[in-house]
N, C-alpha and C positions, 0 to 999 in steps of 0.2 A: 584602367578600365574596370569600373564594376559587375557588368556582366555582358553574356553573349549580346549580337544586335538582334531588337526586336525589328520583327517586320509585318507589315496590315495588309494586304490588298482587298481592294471591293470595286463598284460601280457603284455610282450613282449621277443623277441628270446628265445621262450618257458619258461621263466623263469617268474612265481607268483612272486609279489612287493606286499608288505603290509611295506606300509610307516606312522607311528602316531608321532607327536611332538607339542609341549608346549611352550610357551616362561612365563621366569617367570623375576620378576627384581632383580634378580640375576647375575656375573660377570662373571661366569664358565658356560662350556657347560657341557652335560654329555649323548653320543651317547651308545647305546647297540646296537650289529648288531646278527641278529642270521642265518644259513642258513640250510634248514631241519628242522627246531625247537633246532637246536645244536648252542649253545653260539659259534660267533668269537669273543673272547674278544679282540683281534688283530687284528679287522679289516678286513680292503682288500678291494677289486674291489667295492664291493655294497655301503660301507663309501664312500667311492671315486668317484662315479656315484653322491650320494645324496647331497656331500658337494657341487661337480661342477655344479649340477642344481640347488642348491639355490643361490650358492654366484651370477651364470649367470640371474636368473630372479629378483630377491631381488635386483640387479643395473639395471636392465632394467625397471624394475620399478619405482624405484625411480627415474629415469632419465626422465620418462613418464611423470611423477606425478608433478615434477622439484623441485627435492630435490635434484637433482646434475644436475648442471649444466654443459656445455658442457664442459666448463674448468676446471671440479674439475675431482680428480683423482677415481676413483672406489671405491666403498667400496672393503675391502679384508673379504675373507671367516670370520677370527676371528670375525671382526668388527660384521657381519651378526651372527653370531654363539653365542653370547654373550646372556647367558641368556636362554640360547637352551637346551630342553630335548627330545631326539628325539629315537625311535627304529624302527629300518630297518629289516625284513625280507624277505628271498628272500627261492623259491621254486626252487630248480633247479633241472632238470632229470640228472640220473645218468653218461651219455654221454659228457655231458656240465662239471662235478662236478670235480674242481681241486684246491686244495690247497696248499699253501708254506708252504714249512718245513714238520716233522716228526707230529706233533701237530696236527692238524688240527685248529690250534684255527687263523689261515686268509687264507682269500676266495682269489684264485688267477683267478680264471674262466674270462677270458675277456668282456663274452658277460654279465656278474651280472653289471659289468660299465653300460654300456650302456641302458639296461634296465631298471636299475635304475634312472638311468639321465633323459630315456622318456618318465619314467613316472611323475615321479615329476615335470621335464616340461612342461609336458599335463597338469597336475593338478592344481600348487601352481599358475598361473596367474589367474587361475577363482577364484581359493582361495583367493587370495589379493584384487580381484577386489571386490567381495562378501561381504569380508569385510573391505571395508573402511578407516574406522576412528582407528582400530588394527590397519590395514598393515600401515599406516602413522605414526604411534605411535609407530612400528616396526622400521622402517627406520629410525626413528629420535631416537630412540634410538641405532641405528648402527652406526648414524652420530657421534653419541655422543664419542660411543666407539673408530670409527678414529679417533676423534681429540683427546681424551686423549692418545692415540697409539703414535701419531705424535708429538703429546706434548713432552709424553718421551722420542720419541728417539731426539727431537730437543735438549732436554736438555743433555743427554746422551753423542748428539755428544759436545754440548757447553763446558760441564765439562773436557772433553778428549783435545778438542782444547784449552781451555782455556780465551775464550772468555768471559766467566762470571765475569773475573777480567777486561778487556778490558773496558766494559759495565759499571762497576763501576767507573774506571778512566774516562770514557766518561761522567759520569752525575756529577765527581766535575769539569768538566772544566768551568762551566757557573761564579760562583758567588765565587764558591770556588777554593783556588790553593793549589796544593797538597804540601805534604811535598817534599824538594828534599833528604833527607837523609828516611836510609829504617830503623836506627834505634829507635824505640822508645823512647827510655829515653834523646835523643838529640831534639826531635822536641816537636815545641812550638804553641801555637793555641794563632793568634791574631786577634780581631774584630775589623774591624774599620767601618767606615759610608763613604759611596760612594767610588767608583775604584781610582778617585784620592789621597786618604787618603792611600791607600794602598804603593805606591812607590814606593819603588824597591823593596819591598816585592816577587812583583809578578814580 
């Protein structure tokens, strides 16, 4: 656990937000959203509201702060989410109250987004500001988490294209010269002393 749990309450389009979460240094998030006091274990509108006002003030932040700079790309929700225990509740009157599916277990209500979203962006900028030397310690640990994101999918793509054998051939062209044949039991490793030694080796 990094620090105490923060907590948000507000209103807005009639709809009660009671927002708490934790950041621990951990790799996984782990969100519970409830509405009426009834589990969405599947989510909806209010997940949805809470994610897009972090990932949007957590890069405005950091942008502020200049932990990204103008040329770097955004942090994405995961990168931000990393490490995150968060639970959302939301109060909604019966008029407003609409879910998908037969279940009930996700919030389909459009105005729990929004509400969500306004409040947390009311809130989490005086939250970050407040504290300091967290929220720096937050973000540098979101930075962290894009570039191992980025890491893998570069290598990802590298493995697929095939580049990773390219790269190899590329670092013996300096001192060493490759084999021309691809069979093993035909090639011969010869050392000599200076390029002109070498002859038509190479």
């Amino acid at each position: 656990v990094l620090h105490d749990v923060a907590l948000f309450q507000g209103t807005a389009n009639e709809i009660e937000v009671d927002v708490s979460f934790q950041y621990n240094d951990q790799y996984s998030e782990s969100i519970m959203s409830f509405v009426n006091n009834v589990r969405t274990k599947d989510g909806g509108t209010h997940e949805v509201g809470f994610k897009t006002a972090m990932t949007r003030v957590f890069n405005e932040y950091a942008r502020r702060i200049g932990d990204l700079k103008a040329k770097d790309k955004n942090l994405e929700g995961n990168d931000i989410r990393e490490g995150l225990t968060a639970i959302i509740s939301v109060r909604i009157p019966e008029h407003l109250l609409q879910f998908e599916g037969q279940t009930k277990s996700k919030l389909g209500t459009p105005e729990a987004r929004s509400a969500v979203d306004a409040i947390v962006a009311e809130k989490l900028p005086f939250y970050l500001e407040e504290k300091g030397q967290l929220s720096k310690s937050l973000v540098k640990k979101a930075i962290k988490a894009q570039q191992a994101r980025e890491a893998a999918r570069k290598a990802r793509e590298d493995a697929r294209s095939g580049k990773k054998n390219k790269r190899k051939d590329t670092l013996l062209s300096g001192k060493l010269t490759p084999a021309q044949s691809k069979n093993t039991e035909k090639n011969e490793l010869y050392l000599v002393e200076g390029d002109s030694a070498g002859g038509s080796a190479k």
